[in-house]
mmCIF file of the N, C-alpha and C atoms, coordinates in Angstrom:
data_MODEL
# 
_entry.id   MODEL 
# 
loop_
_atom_site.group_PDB 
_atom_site.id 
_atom_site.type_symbol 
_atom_site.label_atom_id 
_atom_site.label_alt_id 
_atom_site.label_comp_id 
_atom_site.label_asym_id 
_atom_site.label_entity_id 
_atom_site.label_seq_id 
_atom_site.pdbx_PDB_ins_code 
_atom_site.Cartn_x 
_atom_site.Cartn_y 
_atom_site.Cartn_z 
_atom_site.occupancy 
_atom_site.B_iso_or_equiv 
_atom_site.pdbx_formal_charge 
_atom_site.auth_seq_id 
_atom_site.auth_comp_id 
_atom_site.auth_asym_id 
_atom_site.auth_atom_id 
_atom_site.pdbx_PDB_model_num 
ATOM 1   N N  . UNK A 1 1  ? 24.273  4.613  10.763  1.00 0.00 ? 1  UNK A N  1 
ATOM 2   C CA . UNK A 1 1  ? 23.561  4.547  9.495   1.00 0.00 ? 1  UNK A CA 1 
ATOM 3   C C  . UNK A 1 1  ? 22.183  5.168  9.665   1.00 0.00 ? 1  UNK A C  1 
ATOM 4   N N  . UNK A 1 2  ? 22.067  6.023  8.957   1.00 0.00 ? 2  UNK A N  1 
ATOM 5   C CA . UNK A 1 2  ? 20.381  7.193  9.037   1.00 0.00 ? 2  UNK A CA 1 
ATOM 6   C C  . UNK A 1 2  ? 19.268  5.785  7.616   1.00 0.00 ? 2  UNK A C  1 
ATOM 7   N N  . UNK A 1 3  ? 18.334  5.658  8.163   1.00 0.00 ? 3  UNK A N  1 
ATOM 8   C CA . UNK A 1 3  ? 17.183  4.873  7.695   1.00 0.00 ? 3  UNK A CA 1 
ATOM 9   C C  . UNK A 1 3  ? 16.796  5.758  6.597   1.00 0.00 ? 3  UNK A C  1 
ATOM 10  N N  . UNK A 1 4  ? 16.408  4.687  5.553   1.00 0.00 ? 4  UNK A N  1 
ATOM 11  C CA . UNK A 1 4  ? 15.605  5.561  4.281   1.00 0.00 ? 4  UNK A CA 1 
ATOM 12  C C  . UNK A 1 4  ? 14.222  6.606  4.408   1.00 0.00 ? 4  UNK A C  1 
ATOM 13  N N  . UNK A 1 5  ? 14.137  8.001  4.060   1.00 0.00 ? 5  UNK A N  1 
ATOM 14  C CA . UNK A 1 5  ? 13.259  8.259  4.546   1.00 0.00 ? 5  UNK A CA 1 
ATOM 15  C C  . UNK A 1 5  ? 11.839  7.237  3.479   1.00 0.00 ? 5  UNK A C  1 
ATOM 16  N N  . UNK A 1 6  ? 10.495  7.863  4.922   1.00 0.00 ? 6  UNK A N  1 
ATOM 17  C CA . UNK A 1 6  ? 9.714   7.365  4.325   1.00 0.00 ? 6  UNK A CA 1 
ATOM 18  C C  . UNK A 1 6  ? 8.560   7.889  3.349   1.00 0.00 ? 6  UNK A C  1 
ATOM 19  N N  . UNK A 1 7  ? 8.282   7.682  1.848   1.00 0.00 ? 7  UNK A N  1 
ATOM 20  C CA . UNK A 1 7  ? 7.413   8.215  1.326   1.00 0.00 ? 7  UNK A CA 1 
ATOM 21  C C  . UNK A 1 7  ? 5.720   7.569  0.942   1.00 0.00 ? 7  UNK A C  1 
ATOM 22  N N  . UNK A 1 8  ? 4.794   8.441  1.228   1.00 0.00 ? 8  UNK A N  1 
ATOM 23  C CA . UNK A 1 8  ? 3.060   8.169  0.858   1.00 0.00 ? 8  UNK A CA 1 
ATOM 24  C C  . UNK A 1 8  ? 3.133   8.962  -0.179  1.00 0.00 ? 8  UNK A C  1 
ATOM 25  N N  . UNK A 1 9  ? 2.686   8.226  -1.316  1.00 0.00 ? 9  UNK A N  1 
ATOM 26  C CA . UNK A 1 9  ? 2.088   9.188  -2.612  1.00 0.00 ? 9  UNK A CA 1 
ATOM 27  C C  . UNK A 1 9  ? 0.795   8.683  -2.679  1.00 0.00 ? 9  UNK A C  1 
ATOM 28  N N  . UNK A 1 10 ? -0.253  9.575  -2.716  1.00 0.00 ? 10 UNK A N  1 
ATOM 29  C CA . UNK A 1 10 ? -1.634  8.962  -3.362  1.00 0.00 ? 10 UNK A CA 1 
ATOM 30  C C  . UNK A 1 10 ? -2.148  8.946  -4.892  1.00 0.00 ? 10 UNK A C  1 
ATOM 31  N N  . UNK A 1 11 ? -2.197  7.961  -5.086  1.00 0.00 ? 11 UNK A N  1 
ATOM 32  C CA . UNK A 1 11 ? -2.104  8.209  -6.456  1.00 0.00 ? 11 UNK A CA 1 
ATOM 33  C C  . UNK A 1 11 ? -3.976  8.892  -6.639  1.00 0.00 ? 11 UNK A C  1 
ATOM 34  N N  . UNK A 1 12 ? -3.913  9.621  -7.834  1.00 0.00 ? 12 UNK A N  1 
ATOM 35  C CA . UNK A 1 12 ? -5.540  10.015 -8.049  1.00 0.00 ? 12 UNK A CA 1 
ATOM 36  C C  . UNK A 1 12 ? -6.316  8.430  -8.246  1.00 0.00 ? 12 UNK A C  1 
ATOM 37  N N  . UNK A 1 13 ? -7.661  8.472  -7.681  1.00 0.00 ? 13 UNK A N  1 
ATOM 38  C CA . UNK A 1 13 ? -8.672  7.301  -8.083  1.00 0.00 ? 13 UNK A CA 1 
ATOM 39  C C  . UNK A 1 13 ? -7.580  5.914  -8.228  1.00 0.00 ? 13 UNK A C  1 
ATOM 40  N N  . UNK A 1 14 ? -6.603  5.714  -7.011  1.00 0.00 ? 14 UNK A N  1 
ATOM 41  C CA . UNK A 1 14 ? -5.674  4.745  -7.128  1.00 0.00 ? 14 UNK A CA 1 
ATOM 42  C C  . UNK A 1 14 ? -5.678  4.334  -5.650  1.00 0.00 ? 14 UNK A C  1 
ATOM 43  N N  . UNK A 1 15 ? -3.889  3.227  -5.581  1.00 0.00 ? 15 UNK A N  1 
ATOM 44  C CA . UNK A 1 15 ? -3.757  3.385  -3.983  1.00 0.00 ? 15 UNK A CA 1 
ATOM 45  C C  . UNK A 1 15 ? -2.434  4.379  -3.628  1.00 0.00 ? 15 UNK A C  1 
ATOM 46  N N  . UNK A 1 16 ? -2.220  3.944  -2.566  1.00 0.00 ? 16 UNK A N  1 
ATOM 47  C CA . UNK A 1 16 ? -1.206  4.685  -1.739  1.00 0.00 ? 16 UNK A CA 1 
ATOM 48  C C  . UNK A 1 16 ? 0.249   3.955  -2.141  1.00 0.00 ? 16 UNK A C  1 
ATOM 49  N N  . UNK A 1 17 ? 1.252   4.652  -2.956  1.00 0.00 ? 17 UNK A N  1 
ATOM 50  C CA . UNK A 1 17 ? 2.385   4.299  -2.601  1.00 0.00 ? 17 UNK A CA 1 
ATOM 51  C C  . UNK A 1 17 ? 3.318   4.273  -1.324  1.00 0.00 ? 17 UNK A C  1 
ATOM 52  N N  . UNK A 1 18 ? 3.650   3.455  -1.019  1.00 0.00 ? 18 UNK A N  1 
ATOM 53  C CA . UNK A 1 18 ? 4.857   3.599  0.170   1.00 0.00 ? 18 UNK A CA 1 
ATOM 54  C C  . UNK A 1 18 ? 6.070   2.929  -0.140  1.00 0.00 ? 18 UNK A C  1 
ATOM 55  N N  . UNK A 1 19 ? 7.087   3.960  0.123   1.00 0.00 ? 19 UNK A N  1 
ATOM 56  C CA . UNK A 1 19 ? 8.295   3.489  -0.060  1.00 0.00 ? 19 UNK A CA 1 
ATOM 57  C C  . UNK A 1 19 ? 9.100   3.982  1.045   1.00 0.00 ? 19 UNK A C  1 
ATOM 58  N N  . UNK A 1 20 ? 10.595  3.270  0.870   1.00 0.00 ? 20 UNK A N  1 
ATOM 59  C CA . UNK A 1 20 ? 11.717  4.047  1.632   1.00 0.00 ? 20 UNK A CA 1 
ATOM 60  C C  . UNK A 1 20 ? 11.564  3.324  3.431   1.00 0.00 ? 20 UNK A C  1 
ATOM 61  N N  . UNK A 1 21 ? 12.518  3.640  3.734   1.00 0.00 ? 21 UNK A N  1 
ATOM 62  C CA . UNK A 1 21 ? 12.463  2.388  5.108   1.00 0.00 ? 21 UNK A CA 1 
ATOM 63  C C  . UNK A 1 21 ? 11.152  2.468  6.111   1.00 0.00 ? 21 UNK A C  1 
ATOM 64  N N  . UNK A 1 22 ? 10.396  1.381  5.977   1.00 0.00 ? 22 UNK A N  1 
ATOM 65  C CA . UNK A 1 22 ? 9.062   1.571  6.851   1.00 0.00 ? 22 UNK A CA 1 
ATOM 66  C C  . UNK A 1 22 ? 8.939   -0.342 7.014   1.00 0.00 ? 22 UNK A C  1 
ATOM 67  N N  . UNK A 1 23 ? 8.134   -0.399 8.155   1.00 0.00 ? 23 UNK A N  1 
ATOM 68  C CA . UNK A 1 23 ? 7.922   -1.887 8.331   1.00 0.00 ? 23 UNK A CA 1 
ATOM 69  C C  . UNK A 1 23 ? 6.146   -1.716 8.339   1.00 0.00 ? 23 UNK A C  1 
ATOM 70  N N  . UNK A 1 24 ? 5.631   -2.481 7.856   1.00 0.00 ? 24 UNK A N  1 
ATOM 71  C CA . UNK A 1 24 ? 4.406   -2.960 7.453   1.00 0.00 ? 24 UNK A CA 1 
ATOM 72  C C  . UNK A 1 24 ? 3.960   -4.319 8.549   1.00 0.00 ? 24 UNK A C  1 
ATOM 73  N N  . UNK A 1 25 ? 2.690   -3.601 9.095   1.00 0.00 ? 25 UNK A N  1 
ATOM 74  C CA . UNK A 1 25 ? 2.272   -4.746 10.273  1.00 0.00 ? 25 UNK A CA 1 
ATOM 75  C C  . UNK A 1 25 ? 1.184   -5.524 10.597  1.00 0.00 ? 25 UNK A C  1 
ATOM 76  N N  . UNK A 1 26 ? 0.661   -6.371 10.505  1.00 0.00 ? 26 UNK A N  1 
ATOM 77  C CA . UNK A 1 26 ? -0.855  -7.053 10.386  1.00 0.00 ? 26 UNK A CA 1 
ATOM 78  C C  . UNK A 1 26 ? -1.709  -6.332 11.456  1.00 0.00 ? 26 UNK A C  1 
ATOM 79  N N  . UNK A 1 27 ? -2.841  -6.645 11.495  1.00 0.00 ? 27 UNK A N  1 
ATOM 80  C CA . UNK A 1 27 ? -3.721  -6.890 12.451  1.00 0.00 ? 27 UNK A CA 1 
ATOM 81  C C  . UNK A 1 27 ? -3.326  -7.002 13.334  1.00 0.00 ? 27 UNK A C  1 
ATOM 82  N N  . UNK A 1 28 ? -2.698  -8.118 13.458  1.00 0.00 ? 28 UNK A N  1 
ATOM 83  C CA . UNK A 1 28 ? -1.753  -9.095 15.136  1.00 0.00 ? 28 UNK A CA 1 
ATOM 84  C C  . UNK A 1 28 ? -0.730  -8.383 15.516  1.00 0.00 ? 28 UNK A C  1 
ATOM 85  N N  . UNK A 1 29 ? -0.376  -7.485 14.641  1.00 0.00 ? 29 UNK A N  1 
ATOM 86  C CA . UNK A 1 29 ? 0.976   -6.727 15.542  1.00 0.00 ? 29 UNK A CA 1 
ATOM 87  C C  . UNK A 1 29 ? 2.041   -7.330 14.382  1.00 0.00 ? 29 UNK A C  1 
ATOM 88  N N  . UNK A 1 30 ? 1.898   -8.692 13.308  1.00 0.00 ? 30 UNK A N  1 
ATOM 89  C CA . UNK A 1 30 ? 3.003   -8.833 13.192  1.00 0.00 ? 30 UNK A CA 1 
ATOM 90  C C  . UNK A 1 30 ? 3.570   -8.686 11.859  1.00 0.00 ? 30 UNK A C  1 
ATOM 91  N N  . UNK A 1 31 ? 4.730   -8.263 12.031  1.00 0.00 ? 31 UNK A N  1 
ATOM 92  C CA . UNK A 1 31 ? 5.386   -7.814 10.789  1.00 0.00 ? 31 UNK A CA 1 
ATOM 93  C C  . UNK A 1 31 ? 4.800   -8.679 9.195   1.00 0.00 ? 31 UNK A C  1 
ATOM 94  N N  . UNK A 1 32 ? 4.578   -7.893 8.246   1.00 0.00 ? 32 UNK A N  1 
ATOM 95  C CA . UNK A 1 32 ? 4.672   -8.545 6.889   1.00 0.00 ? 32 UNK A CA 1 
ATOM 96  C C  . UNK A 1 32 ? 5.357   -8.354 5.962   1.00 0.00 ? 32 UNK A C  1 
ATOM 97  N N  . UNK A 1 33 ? 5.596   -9.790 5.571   1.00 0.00 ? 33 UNK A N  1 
ATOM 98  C CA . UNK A 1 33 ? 6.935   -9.844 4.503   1.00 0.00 ? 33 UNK A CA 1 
ATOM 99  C C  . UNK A 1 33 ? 6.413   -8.997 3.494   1.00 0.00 ? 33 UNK A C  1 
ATOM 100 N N  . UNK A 1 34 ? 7.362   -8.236 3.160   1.00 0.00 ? 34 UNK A N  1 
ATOM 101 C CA . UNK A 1 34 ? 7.766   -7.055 1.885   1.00 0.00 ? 34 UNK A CA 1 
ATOM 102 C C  . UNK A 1 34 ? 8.723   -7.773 0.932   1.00 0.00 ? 34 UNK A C  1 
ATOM 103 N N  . UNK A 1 35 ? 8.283   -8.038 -0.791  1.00 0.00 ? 35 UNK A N  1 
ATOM 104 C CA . UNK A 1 35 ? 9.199   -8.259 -1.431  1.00 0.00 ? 35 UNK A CA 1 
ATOM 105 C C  . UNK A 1 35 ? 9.741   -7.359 -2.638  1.00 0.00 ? 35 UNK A C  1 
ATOM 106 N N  . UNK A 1 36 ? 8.820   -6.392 -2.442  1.00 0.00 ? 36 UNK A N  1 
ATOM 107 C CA . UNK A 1 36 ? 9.747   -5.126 -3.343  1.00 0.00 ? 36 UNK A CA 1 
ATOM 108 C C  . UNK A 1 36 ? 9.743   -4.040 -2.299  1.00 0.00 ? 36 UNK A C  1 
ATOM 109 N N  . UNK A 1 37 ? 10.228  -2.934 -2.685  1.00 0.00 ? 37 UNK A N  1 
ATOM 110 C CA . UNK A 1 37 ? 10.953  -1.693 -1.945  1.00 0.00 ? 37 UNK A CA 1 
ATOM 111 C C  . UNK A 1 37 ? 9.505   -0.592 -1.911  1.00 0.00 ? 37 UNK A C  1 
ATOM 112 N N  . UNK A 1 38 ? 8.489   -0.578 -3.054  1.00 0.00 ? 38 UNK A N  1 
ATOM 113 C CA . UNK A 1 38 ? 7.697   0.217  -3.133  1.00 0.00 ? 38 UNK A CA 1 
ATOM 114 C C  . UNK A 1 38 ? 6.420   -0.767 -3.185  1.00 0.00 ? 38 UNK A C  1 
ATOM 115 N N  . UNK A 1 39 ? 5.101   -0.625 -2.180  1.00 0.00 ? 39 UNK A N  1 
ATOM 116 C CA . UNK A 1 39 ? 4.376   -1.608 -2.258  1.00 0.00 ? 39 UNK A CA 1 
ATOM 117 C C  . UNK A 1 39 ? 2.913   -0.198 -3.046  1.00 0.00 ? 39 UNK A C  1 
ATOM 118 N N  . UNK A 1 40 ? 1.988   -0.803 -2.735  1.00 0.00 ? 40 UNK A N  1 
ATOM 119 C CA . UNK A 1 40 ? 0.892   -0.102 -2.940  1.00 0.00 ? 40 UNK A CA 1 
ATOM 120 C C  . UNK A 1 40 ? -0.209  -0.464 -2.653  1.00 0.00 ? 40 UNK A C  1 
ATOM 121 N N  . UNK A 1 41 ? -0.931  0.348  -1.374  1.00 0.00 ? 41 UNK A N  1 
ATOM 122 C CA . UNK A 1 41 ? -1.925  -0.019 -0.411  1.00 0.00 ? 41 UNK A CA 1 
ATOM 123 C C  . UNK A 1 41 ? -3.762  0.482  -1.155  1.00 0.00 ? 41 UNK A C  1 
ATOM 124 N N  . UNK A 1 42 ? -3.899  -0.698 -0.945  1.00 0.00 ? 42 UNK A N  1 
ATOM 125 C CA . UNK A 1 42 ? -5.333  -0.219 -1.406  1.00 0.00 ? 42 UNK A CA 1 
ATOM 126 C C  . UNK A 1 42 ? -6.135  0.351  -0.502  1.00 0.00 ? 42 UNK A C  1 
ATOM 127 N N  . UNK A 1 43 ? -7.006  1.573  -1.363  1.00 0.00 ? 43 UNK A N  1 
ATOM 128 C CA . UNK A 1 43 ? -7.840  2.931  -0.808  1.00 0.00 ? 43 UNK A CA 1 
ATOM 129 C C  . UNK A 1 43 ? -8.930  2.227  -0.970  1.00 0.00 ? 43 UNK A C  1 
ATOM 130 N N  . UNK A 1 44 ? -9.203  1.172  -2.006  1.00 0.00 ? 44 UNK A N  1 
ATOM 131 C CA . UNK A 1 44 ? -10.833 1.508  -2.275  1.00 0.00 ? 44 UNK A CA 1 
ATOM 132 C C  . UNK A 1 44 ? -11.723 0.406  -1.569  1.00 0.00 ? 44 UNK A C  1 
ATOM 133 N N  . UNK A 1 45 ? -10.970 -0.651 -0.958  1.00 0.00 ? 45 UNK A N  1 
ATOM 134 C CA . UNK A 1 45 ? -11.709 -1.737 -0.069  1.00 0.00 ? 45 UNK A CA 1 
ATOM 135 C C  . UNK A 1 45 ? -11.914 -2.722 -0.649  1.00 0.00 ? 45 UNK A C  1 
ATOM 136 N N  . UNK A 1 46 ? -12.281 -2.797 -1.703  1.00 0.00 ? 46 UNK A N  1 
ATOM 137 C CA . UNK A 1 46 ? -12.326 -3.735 -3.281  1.00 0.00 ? 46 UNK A CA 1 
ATOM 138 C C  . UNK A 1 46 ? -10.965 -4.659 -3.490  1.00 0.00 ? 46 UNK A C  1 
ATOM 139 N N  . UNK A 1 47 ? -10.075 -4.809 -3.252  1.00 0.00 ? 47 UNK A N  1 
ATOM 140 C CA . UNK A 1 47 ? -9.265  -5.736 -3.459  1.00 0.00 ? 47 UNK A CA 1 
ATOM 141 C C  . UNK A 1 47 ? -9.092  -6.732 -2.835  1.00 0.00 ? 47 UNK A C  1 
ATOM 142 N N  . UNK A 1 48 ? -8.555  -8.075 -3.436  1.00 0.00 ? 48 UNK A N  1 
ATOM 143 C CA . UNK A 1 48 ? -8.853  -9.352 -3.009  1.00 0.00 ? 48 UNK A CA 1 
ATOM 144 C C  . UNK A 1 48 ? -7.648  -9.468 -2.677  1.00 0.00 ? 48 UNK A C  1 
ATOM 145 N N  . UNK A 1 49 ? -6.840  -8.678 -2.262  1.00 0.00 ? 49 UNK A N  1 
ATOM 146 C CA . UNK A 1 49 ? -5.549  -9.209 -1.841  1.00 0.00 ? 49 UNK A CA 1 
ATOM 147 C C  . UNK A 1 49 ? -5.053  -8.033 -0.490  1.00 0.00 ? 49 UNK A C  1 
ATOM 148 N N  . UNK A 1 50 ? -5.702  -7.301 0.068   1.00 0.00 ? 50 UNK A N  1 
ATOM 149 C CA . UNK A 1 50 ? -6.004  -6.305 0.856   1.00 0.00 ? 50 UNK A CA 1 
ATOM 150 C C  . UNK A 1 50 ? -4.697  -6.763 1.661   1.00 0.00 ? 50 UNK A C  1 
ATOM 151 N N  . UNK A 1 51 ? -3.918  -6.013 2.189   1.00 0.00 ? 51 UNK A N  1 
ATOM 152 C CA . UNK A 1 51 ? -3.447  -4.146 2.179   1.00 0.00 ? 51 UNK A CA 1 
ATOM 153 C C  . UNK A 1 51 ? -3.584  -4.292 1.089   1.00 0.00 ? 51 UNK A C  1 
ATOM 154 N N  . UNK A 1 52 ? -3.179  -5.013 -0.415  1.00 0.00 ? 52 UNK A N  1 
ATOM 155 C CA . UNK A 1 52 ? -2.606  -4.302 -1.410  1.00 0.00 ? 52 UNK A CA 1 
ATOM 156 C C  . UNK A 1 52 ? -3.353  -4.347 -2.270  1.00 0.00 ? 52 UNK A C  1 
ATOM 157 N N  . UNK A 1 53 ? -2.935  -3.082 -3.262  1.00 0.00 ? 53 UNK A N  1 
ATOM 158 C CA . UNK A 1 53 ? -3.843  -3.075 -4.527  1.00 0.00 ? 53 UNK A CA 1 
ATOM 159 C C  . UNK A 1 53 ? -3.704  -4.083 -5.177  1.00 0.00 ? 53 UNK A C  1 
ATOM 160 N N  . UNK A 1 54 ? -4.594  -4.309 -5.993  1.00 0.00 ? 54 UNK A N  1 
ATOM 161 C CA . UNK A 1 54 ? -5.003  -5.616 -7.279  1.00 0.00 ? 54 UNK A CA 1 
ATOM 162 C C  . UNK A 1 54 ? -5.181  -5.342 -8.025  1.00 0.00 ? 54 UNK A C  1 
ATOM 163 N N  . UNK A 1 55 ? -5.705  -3.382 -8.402  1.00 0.00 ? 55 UNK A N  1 
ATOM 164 C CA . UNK A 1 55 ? -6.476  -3.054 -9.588  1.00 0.00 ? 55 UNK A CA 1 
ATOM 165 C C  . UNK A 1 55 ? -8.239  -2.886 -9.395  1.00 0.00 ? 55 UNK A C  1 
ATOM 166 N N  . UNK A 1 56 ? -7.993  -3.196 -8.409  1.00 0.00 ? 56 UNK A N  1 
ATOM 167 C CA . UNK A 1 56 ? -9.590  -3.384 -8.074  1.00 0.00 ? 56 UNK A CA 1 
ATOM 168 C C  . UNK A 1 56 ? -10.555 -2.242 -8.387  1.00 0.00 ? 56 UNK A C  1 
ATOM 169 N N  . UNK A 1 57 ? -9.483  -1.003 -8.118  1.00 0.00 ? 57 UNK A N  1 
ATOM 170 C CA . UNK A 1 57 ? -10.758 0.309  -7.841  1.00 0.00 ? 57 UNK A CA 1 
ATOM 171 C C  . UNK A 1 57 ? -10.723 1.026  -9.468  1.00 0.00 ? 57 UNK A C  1 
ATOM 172 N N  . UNK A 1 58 ? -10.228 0.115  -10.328 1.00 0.00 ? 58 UNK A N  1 
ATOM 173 C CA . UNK A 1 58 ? -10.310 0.915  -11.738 1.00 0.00 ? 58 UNK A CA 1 
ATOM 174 C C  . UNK A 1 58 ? -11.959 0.172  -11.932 1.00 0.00 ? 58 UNK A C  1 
ATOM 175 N N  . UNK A 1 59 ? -11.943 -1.066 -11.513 1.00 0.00 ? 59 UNK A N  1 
ATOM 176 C CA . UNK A 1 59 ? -13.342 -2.394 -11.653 1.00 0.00 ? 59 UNK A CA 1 
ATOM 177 C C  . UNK A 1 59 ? -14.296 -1.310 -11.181 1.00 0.00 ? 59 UNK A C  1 
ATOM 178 N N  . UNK A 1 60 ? -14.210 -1.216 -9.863  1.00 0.00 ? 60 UNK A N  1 
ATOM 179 C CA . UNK A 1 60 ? -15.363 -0.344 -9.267  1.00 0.00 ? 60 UNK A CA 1 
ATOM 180 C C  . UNK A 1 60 ? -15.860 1.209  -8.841  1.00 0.00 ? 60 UNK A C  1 
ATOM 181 N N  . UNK A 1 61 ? -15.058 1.654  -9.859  1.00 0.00 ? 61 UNK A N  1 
ATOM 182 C CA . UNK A 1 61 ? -15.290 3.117  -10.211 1.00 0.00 ? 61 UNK A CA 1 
ATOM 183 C C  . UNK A 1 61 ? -14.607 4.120  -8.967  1.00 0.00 ? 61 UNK A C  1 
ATOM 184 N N  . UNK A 1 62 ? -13.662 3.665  -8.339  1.00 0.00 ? 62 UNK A N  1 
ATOM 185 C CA . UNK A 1 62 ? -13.431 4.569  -6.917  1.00 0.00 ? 62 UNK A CA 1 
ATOM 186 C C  . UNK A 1 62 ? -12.709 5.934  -7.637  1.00 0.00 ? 62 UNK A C  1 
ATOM 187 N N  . UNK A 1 63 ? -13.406 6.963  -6.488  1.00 0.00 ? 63 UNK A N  1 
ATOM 188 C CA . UNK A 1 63 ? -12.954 7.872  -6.703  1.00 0.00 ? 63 UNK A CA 1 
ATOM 189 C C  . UNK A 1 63 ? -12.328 9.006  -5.403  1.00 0.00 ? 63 UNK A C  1 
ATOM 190 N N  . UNK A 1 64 ? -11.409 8.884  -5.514  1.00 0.00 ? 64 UNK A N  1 
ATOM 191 C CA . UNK A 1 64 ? -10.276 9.360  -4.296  1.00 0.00 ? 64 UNK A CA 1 
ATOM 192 C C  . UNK A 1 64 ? -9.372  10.289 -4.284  1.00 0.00 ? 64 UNK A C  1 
# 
């Protein structure tokens, strides 16, 4: 069985989509639970829920 490839989209003044077979890993080395297929990593540092976006960088004007 060949693994899903993996895709980064950046979105403009957004975050990073990732999809398609990839494992996501803390700090510690250790794996984090994924509950949808396409997550979206925040660029702008501003989010309260960091890796992931919240919406944060529409709040604080990021531009990327």
């Amino acid at each position: 069985m060949e693994s899903e490839k993996t895709t980064l989209k950046l979105l403009p003044n957004g975050p990073i989509l990732v999809s398609g077979g990839f494992e996501l890993l803390g700090a510690d080395g250790a794996p984090v639970a994924l509950d949808k297929p396409t997550v979206a990593l925040c660029r702008c540092g501003a989010s309260a829920r960091n890796p992931f976006c919240d919406g944060a960088h529409a709040r604080v004007g990021f531009k990327g």
